[in-house]
C-alpha positions in Angstrom: 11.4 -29.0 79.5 8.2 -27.9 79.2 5.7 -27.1 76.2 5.1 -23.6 76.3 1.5 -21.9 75.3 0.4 -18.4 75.1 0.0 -17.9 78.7 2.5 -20.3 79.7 6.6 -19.9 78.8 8.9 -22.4 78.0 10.4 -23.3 81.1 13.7 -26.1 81.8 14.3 -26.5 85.6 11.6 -24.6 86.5 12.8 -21.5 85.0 11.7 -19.7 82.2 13.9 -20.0 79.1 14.0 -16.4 77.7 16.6 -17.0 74.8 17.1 -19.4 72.5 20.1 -18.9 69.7 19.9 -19.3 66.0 21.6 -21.8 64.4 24.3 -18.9 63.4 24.6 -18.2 67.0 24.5 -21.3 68.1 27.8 -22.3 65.9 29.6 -18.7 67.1 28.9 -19.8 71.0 30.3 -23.2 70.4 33.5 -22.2 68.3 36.4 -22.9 70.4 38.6 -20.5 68.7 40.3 -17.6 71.0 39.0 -15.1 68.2 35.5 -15.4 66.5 34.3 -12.9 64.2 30.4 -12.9 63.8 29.2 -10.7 60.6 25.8 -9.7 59.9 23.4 -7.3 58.7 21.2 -5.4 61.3 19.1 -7.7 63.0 21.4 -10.7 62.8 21.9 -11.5 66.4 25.6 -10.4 66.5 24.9 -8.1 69.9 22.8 -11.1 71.4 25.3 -13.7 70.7 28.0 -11.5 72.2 26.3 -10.9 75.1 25.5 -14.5 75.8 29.4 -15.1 74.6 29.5 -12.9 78.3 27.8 -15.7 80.3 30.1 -18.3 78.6 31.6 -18.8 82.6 29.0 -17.5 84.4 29.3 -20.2 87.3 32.8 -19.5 87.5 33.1 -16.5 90.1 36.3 -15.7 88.9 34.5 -15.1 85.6 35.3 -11.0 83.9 33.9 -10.7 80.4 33.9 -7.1 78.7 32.0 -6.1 76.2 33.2 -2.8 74.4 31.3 -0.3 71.9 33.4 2.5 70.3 31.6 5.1 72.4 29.6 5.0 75.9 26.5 6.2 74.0 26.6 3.2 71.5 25.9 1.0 74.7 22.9 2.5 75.2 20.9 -0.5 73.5 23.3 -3.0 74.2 23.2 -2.6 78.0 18.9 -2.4 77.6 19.4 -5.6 75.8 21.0 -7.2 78.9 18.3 -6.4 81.6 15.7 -8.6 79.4 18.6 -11.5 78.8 20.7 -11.1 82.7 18.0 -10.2 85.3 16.1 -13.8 85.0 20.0 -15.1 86.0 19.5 -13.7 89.2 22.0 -10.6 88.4 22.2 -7.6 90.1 23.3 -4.5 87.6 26.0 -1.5 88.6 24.6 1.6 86.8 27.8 3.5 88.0 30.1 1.2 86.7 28.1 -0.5 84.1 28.7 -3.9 85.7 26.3 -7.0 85.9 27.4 -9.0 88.8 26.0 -13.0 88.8 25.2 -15.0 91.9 28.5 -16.8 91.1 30.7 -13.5 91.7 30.9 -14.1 88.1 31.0 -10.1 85.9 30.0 -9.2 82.5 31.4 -5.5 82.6 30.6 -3.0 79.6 33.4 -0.5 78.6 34.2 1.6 75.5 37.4 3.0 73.8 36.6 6.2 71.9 39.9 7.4 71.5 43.3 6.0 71.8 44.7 6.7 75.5 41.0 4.6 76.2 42.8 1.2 76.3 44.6 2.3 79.0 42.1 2.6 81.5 42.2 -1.8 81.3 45.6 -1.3 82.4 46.6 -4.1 85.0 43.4 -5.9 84.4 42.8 -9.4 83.0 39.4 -10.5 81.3 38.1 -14.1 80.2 36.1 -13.3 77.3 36.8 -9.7 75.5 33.6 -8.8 73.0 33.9 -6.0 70.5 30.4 -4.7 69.1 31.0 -3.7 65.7 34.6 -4.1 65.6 34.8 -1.9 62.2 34.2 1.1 63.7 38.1 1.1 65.3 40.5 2.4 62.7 43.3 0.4 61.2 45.7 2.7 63.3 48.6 0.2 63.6 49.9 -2.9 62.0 50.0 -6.8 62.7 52.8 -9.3 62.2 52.2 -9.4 58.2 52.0 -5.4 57.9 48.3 -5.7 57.2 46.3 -3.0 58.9 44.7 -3.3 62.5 43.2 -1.4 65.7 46.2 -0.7 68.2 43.1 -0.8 70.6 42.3 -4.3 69.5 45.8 -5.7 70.1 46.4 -3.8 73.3 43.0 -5.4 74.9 44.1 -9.0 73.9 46.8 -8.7 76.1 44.3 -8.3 78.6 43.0 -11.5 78.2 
């Protein structure tokens, strides 16, 4: 690794390092639980972690990772976000299907469920790594095992995994 300066970035491997996590981060990448929940006031690093939760398989080329935001327009800063973070990777981005595509084959896909019949559209599909930006803003529309309020979205898209 090299020492970086003003004019010069950190590099490792001859490539600049253009992230590095925070120690909160770093412990929500490394958990190796199937669900993580990652709280936070604004400017926490909760959409950056998420998005680096994509690249968790990123060699593997059978690697599909969504990301989901209540509405299309709430991806707005979160797909702005992953130029800066996926373009040094070497990926090549899908404005029509909002869809970065690694060298690996590997995809980090970005989708949203605004109402209901939404969770349908994942019908048939399967996905490695599901991330929810601001989960809270999906209702409690259905119930879990104990009777305690939940997303029906939520629970539908886990069988996608």
């Amino acid at each position: 690794m090299s020492v970086a300066t003003p004019d010069k970035p950190e590099t490792h491997k001859g490539k600049p390092i253009v992230w590095r996590p925070t120690p909160k981060q770093a412990e929500f990448l490394a958990c190796p639980a199937r669900e993580v929940l990652f709280a936070g006031s604004v400017g926490s690093g909760k959409t950056d972690a998420i998005l680096m939760a994509g690249l968790s398989q990123v060699n593997n080329p059978k690697h599909q990772a969504l990301i989901l935001r209540r509405t299309f327009p709430m991806l707005r800063d979160l797909i702005a976000r992953s130029h800066e973070l996926f373009l040094p990777l070497g990926a090549r981005f899908n404005k029509q299907e909002s869809v970065w595509t690694f060298p690996s084959g590997a995809r980090v896909e970005f989708g949203f469920l605004d109402a209901d019949e939404d969770k349908y559209r994942y019908m048939g599909r399967q996905f490695s790594m599901l991330g929810w930006d601001e989960l809270t803003s999906w209702s409690g529309d259905s119930t879990d095992a104990q009777g305690q309020p939940v997303s029906g979205a939520y629970t539908y898209m886990l069988t996608r995994l």
